[in-house]
C-alpha positions, 0 to 999 in steps of 0.5 A, a space after each residue: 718720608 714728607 717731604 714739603 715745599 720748604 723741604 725742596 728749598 722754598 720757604 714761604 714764610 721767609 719769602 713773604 718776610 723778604 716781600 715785606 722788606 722789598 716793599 719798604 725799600 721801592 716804596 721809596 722811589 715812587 715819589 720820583 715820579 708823579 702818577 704811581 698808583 700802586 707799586 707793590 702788593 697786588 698783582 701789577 704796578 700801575 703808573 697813570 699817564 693822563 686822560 684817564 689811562 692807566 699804564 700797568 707793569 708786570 715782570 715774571 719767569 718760568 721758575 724752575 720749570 725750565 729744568 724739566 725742559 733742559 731734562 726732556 730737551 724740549 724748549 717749544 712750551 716754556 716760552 707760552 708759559 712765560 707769557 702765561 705768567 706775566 699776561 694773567 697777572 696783568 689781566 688781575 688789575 683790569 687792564 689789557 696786555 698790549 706789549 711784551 719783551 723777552 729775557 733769555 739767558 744761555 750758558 752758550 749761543 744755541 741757534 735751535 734753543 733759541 728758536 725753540 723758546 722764541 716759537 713758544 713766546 710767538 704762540 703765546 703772545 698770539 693767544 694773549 694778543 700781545 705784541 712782542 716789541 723786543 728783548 735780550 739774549 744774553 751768554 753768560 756760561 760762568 752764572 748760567 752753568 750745566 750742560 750745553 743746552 741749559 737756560 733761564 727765561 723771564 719777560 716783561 709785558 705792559 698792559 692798559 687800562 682805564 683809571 675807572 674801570 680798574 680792578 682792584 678788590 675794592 669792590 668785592 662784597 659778601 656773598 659775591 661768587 667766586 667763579 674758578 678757571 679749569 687749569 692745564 695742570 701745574 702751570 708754573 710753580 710749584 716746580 722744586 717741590 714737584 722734581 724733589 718728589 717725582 724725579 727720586 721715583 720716575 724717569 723723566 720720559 717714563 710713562 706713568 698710568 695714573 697720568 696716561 702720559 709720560 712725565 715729561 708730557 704732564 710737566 710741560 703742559 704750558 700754562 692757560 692763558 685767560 687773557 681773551 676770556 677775561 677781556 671779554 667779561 669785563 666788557 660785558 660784566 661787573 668784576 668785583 676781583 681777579 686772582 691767578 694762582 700761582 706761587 702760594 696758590 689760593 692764599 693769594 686771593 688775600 691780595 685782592 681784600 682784607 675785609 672779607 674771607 674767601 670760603 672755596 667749599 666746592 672745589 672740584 677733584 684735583 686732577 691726576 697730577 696733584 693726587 701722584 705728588 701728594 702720594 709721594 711727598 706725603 703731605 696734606 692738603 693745606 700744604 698742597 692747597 697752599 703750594 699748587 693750583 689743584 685744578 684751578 688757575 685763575 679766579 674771577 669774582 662777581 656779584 651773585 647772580 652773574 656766574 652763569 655769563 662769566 662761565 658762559 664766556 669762558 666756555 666759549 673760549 673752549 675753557 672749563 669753569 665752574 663755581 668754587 666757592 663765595 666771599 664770607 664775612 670771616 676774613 681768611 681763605 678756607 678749602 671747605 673747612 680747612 683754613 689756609 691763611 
């Protein structure tokens, strides 16, 4: 049986409407304070502070992905995928992670859970170079309910940038190169669509063949973090766009500029992952290709002729990229010649 996203309980086309209605209403509040430069749409809100300093803001979770932890008991990862979630986003607008605070919810205090989670942050906040200043705890067992040991995680990371050297897909232009980021799997969305289909058909702890590891082991593999590669590019390089793919994959790229269209024609084999999930859920690639990474998590977009440099740095890093595809003039994203938005 198909079985899609919505199937699993997200609809995107009424998250994108309740988007809309969310905009409308903060908008309202960002001439309470002088300085707000964007509140809403792209990838951070940025509040510029004088001298040229611009202060961006992101806020953002694991999803349910922390159901997978809870079911293989398992907690060290999912703080490196909190950090993940909020510094790549960030990093989209051209500014640097500089500080970051912590919300975790339990349904009882849970001495090993915590310190679990909190190791996680402390790895990923050292491979984004980010200071964690603070954060909550909270036990709440009538709103966090289930087992003992179940939770929720979400941060707040705050990053600095020059008002001129922003980032915002305002320069993007034809036949740019659009460079794609080698991911670590699913990172962290797609997750209700993922557990649906996968845990009706394996244990959680089963070994699966097509993977080479058990499902517990794919599932939590924590999201890359692109911070320092990207710090360095820009340094070194004229960034025309950034896009991380997350929730709506690679309709997301229409955040950086409605002028122009996005042709991803060489887009590398999805890994095992992505191939066992579409077996099972029967779905084709526009639903997949609009709800998973497929193999990329970040995009980087620069004037053609730059690619190399932008490939070279992340090599460096110890990560894989390649080319995935250029800017068009037909405005849109396509996946050679499938139209995702």
């Amino acid at each position: 049986m198909k079985i899609t996203y919505k199937d699993a309980g997200v609809d995107m086309a009424e998250v994108k409407t309740a988007r809309k209605k969310i905009e409308s209403l903060i908008s309202g509040t960002h001439g309470l304070r002088a300085g707000i430069l964007s509140g809403y749409g792209h990838y951070a809100g940025l509040l510029e502070i004088g001298n040229n300093k611009v202060i961006a803001m992101h806020t953002d979770g694991v999803g349910t992905k922390v159901l997978i932890a809870q079911m293989a008991r398992r907690f060290d990862t999912v703080g490196i995928d909190c950090i993940a979630m909020n510094v790549n986003d960030v990093i989209c607008v051209g500014a640097e992670p500089i500080a970051f605070v912590d919300y975790i919810a339990v349904r009882k205090a849970n001495e090993r859970l915590v310190n679990e989670l909190v190791k996680g942050l402390v790895e990923g906040a050292r491979q984004a170079n980010v200071a964690i200043v603070g954060g909550e705890t909270a036990v709440m067992p009538d709103v966090i309910t289930g087992y003992e040991q179940e939770f929720d995680l979400n941060g707040t990371v705050i990053g600095m940038a020059d008002k001129d050297k922003l980032v915002l897909g305002d320069k993007i232009a034809y036949d740019d190169i659009i460079v794609g980021v080698e991911s670590n799997g699913l990172h962290s969305n797609g997750y209700s669509l993922v557990r649906k289909v996968l845990l009706r058909k394996y244990k959680i702890k089963q070994r699966i063949s097509e993977l080479g590891s058990t499902l517990a082991d794919e599932l939590l593999r924590p999201t890359r973090i692109c911070v320092k590669p990207v710090m360095e590019i820009l340094k070194s390089t004229e960034v025309h766009g950034l896009a991380h793919i997350t929730g709506g994959a690679f309709t997301k790229l229409t955040r950086l500029t409605n002028k122009f269209g996005f042709e991803l024609d060489e887009m590398p084999e999805p890994q095992p992952i992505f191939k066992l999930i579409q077996k099972h859920a029967k779905i084709d690639d526009k639903e997949m290709y609009g709800t998973f990474n497929m193999g990329i998590g970040f995009c980087v977009i620069v004037p053609k002729g730059s690619e190399d440099s932008v490939m070279g740095t992340f090599r460096r890093h110890g990560i894989n990229s390649t080319v995935v595809g250029k800017i068009e003039n037909t405005k849109g994203v396509y996946i050679r010649n499938l139209r995702l938005v």
